[in-house]
C-alpha positions, 0 to 999 in steps of 0.5 A, spaced: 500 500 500 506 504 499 510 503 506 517 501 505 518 499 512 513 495 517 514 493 524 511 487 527 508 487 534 509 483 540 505 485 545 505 483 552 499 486 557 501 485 564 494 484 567 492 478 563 498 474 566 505 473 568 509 473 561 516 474 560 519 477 554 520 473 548 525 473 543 523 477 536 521 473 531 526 473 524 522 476 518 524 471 515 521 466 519 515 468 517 515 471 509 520 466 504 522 472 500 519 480 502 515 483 497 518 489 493 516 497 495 512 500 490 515 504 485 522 501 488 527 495 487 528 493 494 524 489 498 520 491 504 525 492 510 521 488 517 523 491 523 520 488 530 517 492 536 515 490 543 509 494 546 509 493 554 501 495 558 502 496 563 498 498 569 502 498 575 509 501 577 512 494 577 510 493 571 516 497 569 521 494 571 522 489 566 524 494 562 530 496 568 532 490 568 538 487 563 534 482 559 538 481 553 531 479 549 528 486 550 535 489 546 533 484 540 527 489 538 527 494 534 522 499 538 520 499 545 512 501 546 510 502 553 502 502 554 500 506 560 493 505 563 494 510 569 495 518 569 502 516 574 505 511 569 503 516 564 508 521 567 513 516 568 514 513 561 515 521 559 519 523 564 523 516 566 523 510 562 528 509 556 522 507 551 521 509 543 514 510 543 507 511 548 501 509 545 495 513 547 489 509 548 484 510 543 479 505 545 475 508 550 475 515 554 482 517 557 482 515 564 486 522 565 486 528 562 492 531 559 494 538 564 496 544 564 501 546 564 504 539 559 511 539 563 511 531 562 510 532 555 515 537 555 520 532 558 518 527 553 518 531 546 525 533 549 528 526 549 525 524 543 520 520 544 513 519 540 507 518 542 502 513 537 495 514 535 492 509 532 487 509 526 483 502 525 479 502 531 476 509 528 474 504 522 471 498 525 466 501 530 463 508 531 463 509 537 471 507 538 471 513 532 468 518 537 473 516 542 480 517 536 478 523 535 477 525 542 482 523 545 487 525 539 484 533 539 485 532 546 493 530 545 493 536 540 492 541 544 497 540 548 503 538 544 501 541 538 503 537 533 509 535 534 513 528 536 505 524 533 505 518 529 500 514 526 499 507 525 495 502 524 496 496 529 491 492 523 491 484 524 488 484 517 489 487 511 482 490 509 483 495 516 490 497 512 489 504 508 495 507 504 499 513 507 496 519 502 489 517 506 492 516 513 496 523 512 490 526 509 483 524 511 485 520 518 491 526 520 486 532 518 480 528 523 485 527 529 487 535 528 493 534 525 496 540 520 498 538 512 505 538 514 505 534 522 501 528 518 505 528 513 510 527 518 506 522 521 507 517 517 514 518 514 520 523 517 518 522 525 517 513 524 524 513 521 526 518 527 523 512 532 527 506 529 534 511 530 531 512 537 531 506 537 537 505 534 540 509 540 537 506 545 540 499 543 547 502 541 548 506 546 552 511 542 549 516 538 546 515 532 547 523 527 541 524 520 544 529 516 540 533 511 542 538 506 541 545 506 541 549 500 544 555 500 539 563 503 543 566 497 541 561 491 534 560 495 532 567 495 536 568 487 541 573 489 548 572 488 554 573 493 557 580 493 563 577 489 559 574 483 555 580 482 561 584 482 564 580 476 558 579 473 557 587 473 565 588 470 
C-alpha cells in the first residue's frame, strides 16, 4: 500500500498474566522472500517492536532490568493505563514510543501546564495514535478523535505518529489517506501528518537505534544555500558579473 518499512508487534499486557519477554521473531521466519516497495527495487525492510501495558509501577521494571531479549527489538512501546505511569514513561523510562489509548475515554486528562510532555518531546520520544479502531466501530471513532484533539492541544503537533496496529489487511489504508483524511480528523496540520507517517517513524527506529547502541546515532540533511534560495548572488559574483 506504499510503506517501505513495517514493524511487527509483540505485545505483552501485564494484567492478563505473568509473561516474560520473548525473543523477536526473524522476518524471515515468517515471509520466504519480502515483497518489493512500490515504485522501488528493494524489498520491504521488517523491523520488530515490543509494546509493554502496563498498569502498575512494577510493571516497569522489566524494562530496568538487563534482559538481553528486550535489546533484540527494534522499538520499545510502553502502554500506560494510569495518569502516574503516564508521567513516568515521559519523564523516566528509556522507551521509543507511548501509545495513547484510543479505545475508550482517557482515564486522565492531559494538564496544564504539559511539563511531562515537555520532558518527553525533549528526549525524543513519540507518542502513537492509532487509526483502525476509528474504522471498525463508531463509537471507538468518537473516542480517536477525542482523545487525539485532546493530545493536540497540548503538544501541538509535534513528536505524533500514526499507525495502524491492523491484524488484517482490509483495516490497512495507504499513507496519502492516513496523512490526509485520518491526520486532518485527529487535528493534525498538512505538514505534522505528513510527518506522521514518514520523517518522525524513521526518527523512532534511530531512537531506537540509540537506545540499543548506546552511542549516538547523527541524520544529516542538506541545506541549500539563503543566497541561491532567495536568487541573489554573493557580493563577489555580482561584482564580476557587473565588470
Amino acid at each position: 500500500v506504499g510503506y517501505s518499512t513495517v514493524a511487527i508487534n509483540h505485545v505483552i499486557d501485564f494484567k492478563e498474566k505473568k509473561q516474560e519477554i520473548v525473543k523477536p521473531i526473524s522476518p524471515s521466519e515468517l515471509f520466504p522472500s519480502l515483497p518489493i516497495v512500490q515504485g522501488k527495487s528493494k524489498p520491504i525492510k521488517i523491523v520488530t517492536r515490543l509494546t509493554l501495558v502496563v498498569s502498575d509501577p512494577s510493571h516497569c521494571n522489566i524494562l530496568r532490568s538487563t534482559s538481553t531479549n528486550i535489546r533484540l527489538y527494534d522499538i520499545i512501546a510502553v502502554f500506560p493505563k494510569t495518569e502516574k505511569l503516564f508521567h513516568v514513561a515521559c519523564t523516566n523510562l528509556d522507551v521509543d514510543l507511548i501509545c495513547i489509548n484510543v479505545t475508550e475515554k482517557l482515564p486522565f486528562y492531559f494538564r496544564r501546564p504539559p511539563v511531562n510532555m515537555v520532558k518527553a518531546i525533549d528526549r525524543s520520544i513519540y507518542f502513537e495514535l492509532l487509526y483502525t479502531p476509528a474504522i471498525k466501530d463508531s463509537t471507538m471513532r468518537r473516542y480517536t478523535i477525542s482523545n487525539a484533539l485532546s493530545l493536540m492541544q497540548i503538544c501541538k503537533g509535534k513528536n505524533i505518529i500514526i499507525s495502524s496496529a491492523a491484524e488484517r489487511p482490509l483495516e490497512l489504508r495507504g499513507p496519502y489517506d492516513v496523512k490526509g483524511d485520518r491526520g486532518l480528523l485527529f487535528g493534525l496540520s498538512e505538514s505534522d501528518a505528513k510527518a506522521a507517517v514518514s520523517t518522525n517513524c524513521r526518527a523512532v527506529l534511530l531512537h531506537g537505534e540509540t537506545r540499543k547502541t548506546a552511542f549516538g546515532v547523527v541524520y544529516t540533511k542538506k541545506k541549500p544555500r539563503a543566497a541561491e534560495e532567495e536568487g541573489v548572488l554573493p557580493v563577489c559574483k555580482k561584482a564580476k558579473t557587473e565588470v
